[in-house]
KEVEXDREN-273106 format. One record per residue: chain; residue in one letter; residue number from 1; x, y, z of N, C-alpha, C, O in turn. Coordinates in steps of 0.001 Angstrom, whole numbers, plus 500000, padded with zeros to 6 digits. Layout:
BEGIN
<pt A,A,NUM,<X,Y,Z>,<X,Y,Z>,<X,Y,Z>,<X,Y,Z>>;
...
# end
This chain:
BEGIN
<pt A,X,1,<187670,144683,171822>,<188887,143952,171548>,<188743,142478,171903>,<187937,142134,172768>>;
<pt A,X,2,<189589,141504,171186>,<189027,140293,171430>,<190186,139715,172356>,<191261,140315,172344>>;
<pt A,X,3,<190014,138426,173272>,<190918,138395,174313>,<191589,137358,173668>,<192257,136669,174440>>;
<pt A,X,4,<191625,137009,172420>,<192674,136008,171555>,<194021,136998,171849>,<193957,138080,171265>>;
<pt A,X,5,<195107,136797,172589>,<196383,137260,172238>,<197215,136405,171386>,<196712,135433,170823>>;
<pt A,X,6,<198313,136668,171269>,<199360,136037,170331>,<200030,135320,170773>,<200827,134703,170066>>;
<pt A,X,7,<199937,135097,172382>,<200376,134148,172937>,<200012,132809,172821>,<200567,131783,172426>>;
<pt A,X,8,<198152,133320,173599>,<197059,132099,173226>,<197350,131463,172016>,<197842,130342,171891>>;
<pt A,X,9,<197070,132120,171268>,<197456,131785,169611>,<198381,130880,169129>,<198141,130020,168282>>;
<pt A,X,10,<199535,131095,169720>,<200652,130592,169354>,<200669,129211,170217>,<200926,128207,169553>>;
<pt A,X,11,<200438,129032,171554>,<200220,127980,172462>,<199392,127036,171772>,<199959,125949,171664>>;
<pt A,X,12,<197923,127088,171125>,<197123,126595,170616>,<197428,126267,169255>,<196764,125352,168767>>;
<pt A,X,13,<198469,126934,168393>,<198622,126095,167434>,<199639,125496,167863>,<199665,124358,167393>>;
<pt A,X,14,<200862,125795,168815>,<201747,124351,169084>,<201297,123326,169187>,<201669,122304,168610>>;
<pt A,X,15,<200289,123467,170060>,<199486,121965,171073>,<199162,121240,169883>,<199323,120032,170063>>;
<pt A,X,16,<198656,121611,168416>,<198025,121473,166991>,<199476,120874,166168>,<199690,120108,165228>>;
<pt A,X,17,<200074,121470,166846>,<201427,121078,166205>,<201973,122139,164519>,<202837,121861,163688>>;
<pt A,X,18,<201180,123143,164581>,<201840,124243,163884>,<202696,125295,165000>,<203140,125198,166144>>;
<pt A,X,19,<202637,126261,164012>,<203581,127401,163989>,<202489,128504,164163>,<201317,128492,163785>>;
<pt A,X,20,<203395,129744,165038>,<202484,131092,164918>,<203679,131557,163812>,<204886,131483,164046>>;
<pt A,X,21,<203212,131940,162839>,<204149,132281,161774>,<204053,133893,161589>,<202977,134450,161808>>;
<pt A,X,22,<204875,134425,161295>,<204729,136350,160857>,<202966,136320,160362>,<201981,136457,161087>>;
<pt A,X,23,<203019,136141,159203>,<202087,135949,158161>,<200554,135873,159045>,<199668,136658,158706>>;
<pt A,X,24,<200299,134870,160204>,<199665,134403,161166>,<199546,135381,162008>,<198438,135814,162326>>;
<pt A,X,25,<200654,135854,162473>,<200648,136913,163488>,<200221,138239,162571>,<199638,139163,163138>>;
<pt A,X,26,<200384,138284,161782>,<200161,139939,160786>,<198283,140186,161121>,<197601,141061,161656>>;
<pt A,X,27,<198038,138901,160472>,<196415,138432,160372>,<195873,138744,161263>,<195138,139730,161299>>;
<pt A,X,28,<196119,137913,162290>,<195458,138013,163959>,<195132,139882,164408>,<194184,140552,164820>>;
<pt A,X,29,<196667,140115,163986>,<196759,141681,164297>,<195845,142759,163680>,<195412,143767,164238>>;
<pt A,X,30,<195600,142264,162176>,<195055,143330,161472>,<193397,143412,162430>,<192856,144447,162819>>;
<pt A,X,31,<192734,141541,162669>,<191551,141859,162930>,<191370,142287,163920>,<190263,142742,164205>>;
<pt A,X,32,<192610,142288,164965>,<192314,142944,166582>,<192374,144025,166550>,<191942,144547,167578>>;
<pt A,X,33,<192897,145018,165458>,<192796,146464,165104>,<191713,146789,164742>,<191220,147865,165082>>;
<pt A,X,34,<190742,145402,163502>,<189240,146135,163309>,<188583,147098,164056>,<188910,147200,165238>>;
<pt A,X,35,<187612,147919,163553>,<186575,148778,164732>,<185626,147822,164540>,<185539,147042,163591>>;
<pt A,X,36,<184805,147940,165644>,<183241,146920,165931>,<182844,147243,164548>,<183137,148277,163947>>;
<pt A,X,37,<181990,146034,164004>,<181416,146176,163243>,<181852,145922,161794>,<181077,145733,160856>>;
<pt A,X,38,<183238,145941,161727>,<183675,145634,160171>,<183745,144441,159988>,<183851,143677,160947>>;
<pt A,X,39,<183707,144029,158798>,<184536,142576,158458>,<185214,142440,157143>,<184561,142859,156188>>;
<pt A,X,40,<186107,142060,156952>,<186577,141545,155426>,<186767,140181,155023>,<186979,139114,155599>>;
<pt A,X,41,<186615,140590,153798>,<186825,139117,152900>,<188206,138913,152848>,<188793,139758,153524>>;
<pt A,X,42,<189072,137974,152208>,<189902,137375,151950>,<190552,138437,151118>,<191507,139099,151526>>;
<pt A,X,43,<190059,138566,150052>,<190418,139713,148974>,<190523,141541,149284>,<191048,142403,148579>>;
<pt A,X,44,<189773,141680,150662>,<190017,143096,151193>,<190992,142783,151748>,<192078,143222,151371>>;
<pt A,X,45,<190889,142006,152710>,<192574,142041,153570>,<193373,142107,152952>,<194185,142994,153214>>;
<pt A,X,46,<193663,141105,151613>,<194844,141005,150842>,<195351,142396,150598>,<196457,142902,150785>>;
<pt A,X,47,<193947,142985,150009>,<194501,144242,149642>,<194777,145230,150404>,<195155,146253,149833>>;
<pt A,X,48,<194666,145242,152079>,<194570,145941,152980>,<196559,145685,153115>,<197465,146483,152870>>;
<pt A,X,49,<196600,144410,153545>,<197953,144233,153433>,<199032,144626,152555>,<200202,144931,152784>>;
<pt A,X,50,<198421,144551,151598>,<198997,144773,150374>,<199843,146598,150568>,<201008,146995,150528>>;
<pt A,X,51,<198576,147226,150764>,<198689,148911,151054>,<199856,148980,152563>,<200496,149943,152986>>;
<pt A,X,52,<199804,148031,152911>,<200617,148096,154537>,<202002,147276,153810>,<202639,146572,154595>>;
<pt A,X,53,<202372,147317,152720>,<203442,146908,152012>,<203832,145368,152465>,<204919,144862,152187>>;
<pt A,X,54,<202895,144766,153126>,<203196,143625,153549>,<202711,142138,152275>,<201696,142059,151582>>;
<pt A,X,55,<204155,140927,152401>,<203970,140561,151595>,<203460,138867,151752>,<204121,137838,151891>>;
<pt A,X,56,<201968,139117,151657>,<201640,137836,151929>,<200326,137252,151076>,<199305,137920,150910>>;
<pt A,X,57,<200494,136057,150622>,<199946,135740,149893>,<198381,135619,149469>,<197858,135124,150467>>;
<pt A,X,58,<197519,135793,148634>,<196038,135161,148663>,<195907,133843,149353>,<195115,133721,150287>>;
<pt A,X,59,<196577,132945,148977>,<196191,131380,149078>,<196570,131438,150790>,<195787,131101,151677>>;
<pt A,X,60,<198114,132006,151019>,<198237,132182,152826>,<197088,132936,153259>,<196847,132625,154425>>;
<pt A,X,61,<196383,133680,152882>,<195525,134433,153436>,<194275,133347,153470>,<193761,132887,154489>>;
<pt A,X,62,<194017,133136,152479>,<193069,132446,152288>,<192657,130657,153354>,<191704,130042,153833>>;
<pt A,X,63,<194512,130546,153158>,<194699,128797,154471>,<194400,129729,155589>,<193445,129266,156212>>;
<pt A,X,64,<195018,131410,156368>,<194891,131502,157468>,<193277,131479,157801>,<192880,130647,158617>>;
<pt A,X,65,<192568,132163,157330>,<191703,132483,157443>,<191004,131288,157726>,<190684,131209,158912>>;
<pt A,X,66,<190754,130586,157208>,<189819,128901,157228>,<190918,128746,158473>,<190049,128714,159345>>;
<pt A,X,67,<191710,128670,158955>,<192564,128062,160230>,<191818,128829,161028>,<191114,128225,161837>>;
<pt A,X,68,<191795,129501,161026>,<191230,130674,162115>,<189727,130603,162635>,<189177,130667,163734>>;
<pt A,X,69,<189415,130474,161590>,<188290,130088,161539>,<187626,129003,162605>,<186799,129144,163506>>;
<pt A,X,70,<188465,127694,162026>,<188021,126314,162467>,<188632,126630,164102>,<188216,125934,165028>>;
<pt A,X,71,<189349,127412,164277>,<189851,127098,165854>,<188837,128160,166579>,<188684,128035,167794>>;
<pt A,X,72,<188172,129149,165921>,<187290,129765,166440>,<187628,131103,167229>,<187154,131584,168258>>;
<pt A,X,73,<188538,131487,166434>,<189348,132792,166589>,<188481,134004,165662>,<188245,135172,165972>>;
<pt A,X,74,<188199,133416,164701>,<187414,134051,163982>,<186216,133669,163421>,<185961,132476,163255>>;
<pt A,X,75,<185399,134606,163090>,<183573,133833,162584>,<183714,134695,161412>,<183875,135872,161087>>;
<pt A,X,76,<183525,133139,160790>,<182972,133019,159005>,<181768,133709,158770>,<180753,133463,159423>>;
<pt A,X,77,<181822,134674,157757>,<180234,135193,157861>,<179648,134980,156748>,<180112,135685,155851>>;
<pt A,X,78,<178796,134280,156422>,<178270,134455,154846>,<177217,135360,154975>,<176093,135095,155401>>;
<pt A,X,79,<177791,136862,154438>,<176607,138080,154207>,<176575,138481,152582>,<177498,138376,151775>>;
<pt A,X,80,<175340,138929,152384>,<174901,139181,151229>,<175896,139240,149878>,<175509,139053,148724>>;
<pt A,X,81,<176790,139438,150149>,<177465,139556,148761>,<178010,137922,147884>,<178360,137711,146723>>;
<pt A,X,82,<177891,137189,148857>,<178353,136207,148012>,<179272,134858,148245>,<179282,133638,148084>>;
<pt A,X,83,<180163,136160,148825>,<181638,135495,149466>,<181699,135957,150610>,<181490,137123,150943>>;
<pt A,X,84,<182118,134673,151565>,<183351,134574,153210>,<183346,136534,153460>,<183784,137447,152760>>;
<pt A,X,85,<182675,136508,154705>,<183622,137644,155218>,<184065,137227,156776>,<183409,136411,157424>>;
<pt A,X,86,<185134,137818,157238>,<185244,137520,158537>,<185766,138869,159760>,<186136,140034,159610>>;
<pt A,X,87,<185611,138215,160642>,<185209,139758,161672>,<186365,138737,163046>,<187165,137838,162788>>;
<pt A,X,88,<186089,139212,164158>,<187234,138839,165282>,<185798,137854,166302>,<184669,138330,166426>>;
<pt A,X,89,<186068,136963,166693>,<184868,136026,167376>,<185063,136770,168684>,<186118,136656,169308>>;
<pt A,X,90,<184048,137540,169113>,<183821,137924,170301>,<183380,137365,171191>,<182242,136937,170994>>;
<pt A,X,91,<184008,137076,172589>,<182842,136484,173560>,<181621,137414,173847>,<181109,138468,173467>>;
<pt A,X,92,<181446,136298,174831>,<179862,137294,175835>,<180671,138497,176438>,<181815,138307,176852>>;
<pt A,X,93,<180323,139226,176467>,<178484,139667,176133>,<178853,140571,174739>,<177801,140918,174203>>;
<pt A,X,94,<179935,141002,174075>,<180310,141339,172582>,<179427,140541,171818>,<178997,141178,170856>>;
<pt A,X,95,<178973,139319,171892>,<178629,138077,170567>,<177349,138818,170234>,<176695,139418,171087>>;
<pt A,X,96,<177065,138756,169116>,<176523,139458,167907>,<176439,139216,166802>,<177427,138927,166126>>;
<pt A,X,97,<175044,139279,166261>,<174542,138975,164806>,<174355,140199,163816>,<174786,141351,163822>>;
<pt A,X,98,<173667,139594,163100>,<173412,140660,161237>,<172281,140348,161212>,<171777,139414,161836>>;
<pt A,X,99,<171506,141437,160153>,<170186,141335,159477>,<171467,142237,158475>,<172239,143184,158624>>;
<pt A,X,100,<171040,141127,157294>,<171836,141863,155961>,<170571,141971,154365>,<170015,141014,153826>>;
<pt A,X,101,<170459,143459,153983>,<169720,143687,152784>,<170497,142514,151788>,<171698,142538,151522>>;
<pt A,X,102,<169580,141551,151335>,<170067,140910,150277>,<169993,141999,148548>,<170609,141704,147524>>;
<pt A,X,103,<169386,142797,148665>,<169941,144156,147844>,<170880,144837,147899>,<171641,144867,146932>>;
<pt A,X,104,<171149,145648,149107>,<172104,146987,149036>,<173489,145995,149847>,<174661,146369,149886>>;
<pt A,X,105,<173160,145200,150205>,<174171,144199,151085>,<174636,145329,152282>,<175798,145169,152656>>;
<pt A,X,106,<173815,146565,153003>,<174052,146809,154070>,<174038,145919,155097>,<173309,144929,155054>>;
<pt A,X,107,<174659,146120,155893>,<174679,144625,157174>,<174371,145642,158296>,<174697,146813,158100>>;
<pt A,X,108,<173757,145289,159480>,<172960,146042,160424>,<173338,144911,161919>,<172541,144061,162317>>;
<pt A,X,109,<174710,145176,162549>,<174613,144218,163849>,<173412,144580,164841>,<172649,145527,165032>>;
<pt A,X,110,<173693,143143,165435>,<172387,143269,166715>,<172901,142144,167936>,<173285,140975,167900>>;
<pt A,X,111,<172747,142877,168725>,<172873,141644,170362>,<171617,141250,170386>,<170609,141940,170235>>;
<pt A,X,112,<171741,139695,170655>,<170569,138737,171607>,<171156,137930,171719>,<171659,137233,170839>>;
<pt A,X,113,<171278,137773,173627>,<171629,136790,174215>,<171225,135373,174194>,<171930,134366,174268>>;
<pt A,X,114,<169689,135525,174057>,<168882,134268,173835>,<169425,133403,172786>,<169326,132202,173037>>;
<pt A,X,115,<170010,133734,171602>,<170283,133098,170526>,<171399,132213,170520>,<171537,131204,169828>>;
<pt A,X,116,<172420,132838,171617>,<174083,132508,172566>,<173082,131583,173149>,<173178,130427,172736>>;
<pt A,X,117,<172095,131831,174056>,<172064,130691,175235>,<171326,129293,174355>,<171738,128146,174526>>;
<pt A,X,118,<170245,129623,173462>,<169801,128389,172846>,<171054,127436,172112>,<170905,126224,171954>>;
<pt A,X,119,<172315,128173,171689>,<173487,127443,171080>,<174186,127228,172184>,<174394,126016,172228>>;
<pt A,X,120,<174653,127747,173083>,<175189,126543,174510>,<174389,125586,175081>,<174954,124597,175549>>;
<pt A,X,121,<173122,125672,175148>,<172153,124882,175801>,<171863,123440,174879>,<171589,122341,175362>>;
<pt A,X,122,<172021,123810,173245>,<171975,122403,172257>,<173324,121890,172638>,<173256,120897,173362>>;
<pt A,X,123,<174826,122390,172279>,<176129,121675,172463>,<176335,121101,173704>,<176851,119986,173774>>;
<pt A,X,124,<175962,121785,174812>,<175995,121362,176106>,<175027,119888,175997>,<175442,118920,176635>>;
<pt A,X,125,<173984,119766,175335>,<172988,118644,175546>,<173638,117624,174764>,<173690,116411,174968>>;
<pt A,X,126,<174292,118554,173519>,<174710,116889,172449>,<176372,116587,173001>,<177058,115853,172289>>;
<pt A,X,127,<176959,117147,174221>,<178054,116972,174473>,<179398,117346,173479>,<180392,116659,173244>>;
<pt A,X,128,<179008,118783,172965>,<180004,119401,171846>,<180324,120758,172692>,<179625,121237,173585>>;
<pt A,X,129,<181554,121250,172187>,<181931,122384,172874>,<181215,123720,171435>,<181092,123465,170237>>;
<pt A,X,130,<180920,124892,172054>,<180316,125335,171107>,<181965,126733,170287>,<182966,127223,170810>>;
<pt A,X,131,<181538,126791,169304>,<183086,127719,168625>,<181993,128825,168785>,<181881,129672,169671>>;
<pt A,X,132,<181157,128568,167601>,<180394,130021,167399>,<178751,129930,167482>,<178225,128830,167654>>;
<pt A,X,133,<178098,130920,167375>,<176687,130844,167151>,<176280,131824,166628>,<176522,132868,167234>>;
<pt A,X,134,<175589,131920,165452>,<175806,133201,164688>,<174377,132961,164021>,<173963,131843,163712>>;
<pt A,X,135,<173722,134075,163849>,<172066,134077,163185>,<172336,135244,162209>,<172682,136326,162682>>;
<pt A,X,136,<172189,135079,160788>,<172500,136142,160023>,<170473,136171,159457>,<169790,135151,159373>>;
<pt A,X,137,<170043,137388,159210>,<169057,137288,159071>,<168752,138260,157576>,<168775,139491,157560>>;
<pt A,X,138,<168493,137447,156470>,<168403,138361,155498>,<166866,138899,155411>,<165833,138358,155804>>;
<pt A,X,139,<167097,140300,154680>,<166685,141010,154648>,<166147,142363,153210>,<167083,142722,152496>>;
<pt A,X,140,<165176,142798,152996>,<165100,143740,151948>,<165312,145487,152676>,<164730,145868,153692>>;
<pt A,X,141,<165851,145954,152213>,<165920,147559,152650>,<164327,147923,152253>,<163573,147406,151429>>;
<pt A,X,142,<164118,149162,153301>,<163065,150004,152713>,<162970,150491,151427>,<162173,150085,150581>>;
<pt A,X,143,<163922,151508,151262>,<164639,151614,149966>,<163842,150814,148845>,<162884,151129,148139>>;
<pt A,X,144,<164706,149507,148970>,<164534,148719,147510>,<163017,148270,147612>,<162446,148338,146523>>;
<pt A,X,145,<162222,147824,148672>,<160853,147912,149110>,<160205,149049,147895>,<159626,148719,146859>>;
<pt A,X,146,<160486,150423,148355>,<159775,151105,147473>,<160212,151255,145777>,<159451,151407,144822>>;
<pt A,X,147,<161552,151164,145786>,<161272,151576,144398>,<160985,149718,143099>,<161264,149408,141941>>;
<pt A,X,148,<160214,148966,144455>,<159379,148158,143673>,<159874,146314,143878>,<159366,145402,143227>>;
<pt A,X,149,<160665,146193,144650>,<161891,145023,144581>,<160642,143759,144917>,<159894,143715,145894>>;
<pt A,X,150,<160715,142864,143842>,<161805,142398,143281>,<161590,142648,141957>,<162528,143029,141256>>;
<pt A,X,151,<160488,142490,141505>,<159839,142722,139948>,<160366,143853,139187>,<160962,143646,138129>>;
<pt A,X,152,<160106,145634,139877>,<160184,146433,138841>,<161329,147167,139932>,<161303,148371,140184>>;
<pt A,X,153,<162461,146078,140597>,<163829,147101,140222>,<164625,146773,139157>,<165090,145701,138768>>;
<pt A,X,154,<164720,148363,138598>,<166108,148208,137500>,<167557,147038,137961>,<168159,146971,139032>>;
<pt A,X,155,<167689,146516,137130>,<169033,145674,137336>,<170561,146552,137660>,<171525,146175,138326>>;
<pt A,X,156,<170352,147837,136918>,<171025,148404,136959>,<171126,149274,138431>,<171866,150256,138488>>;
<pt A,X,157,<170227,148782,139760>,<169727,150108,140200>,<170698,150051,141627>,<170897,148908,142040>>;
<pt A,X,158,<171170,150901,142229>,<172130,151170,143756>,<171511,151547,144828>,<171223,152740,144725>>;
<pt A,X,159,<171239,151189,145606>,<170885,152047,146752>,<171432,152531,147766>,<172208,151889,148475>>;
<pt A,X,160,<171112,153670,147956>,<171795,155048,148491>,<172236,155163,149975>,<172898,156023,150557>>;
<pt A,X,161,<171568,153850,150457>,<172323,152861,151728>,<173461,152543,151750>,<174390,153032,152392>>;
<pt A,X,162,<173439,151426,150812>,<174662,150940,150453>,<175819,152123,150431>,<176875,151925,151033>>;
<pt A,X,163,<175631,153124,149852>,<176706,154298,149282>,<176975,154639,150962>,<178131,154584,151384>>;
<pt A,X,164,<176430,154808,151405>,<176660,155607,152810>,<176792,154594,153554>,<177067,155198,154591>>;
<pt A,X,165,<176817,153235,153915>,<177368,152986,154914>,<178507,152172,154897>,<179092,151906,155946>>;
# end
C-alpha cells in the first residue's frame, strides 16, 4: 500500500493551489486498491471506472494522471505496448522495476536497491530532489526466441505468455 493518503494529497495540491476534487480522489483510490504488480493505462481505468458506474472523463483522467504523475504520486511507465501505463510510486524498500517482452508485452517486476541508490546519489550530487527512478529493461521471451523472432515470426503470431499472465 502506498503511504500517499488523501489527506497528503489534498494538502499538496492546496500548497499548488488546486483542489482534491471527487474525480482526484476516485483516482488516487482506485490505484491504492491495485494488487502489487498491476498497472493501467489511461483507457483501462476509464473503463474500470466506467464498470464502477462512475462518471469521469478520458481527458480528466488523462489531466489526473500526468498531475499525478509530475507530483510523484504515481510512476509513468512506458512498457511494451506503446502507451503510458501507471502503477502507485512506492517507496523503499517496495521501489521496483520491469524487464518487459517487447513481443508478448509480459512485464516481469524486480527489486534492486542499487539502481534507487545510484538515482539518489546523482540528484543528491546535482542538488535535485529525486520523484522516481525506474529501469525498465526490454526484453525477448523464450517463447518468441524459439519459434524464430525476429525474422521467421508470423505477424500474426501470440504467445501463450502473454495469454496467461
Amino acid at each position: 500500500m502506498s503511504t500517499y493518503t488523501s489527506g497528503s494529497f489534498k494538502a499538496e495540491l492546496n500548497e499548488k493551489g488546486w483542489r482534491l476534487t471527487p474525480q482526484r480522489q476516485t483516482i488516487l483510490q482506485v490505484f491504492q486498491d491495485l494488487p502489487e504488480g498491476k498497472h493501467l493505462s489511461a483507457e483501462e481505468l476509464y473503463s474500470l471506472l466506467q464498470g464502477q458506474g462512475e462518471k469521469i472523463s478520458l481527458s480528466t483522467i488523462y489531466r489526473t494522471l500526468k498531475l499525478m504523475a509530475r507530483m510523484g504520486i504515481l510512476r509513468e511507465l512506458e512498457l511494451a505496448e506503446g502507451h503510458k501505463h501507471y502503477e502507485i510510486n512506492q517507496p523503499y524498500p517496495n521501489h521496483h522495476h520491469h524487464l518487459v517482452c517487447v513481443q508478448c508485452n509480459k512485464t516481469i517486476e524486480f527489486k534492486d536497491n542499487s539502481i534507487l541508490k545510484v538515482g539518489l546519489k546523482q540528484t543528491e550530487k546535482a542538488g535535485l530532489h529525486l520523484l522516481d527512478c525506474q529501469l525498465t529493461i526490454h526484453t525477448v521471451c523464450p517463447e518468441a526466441l524459439r519459434q524464430g523472432w525476429p525474422s521467421l515470426l508470423p505477424s500474426n503470431w501470440s504467445c501463450l505468455r502473454s495469454i496467461s499472465s
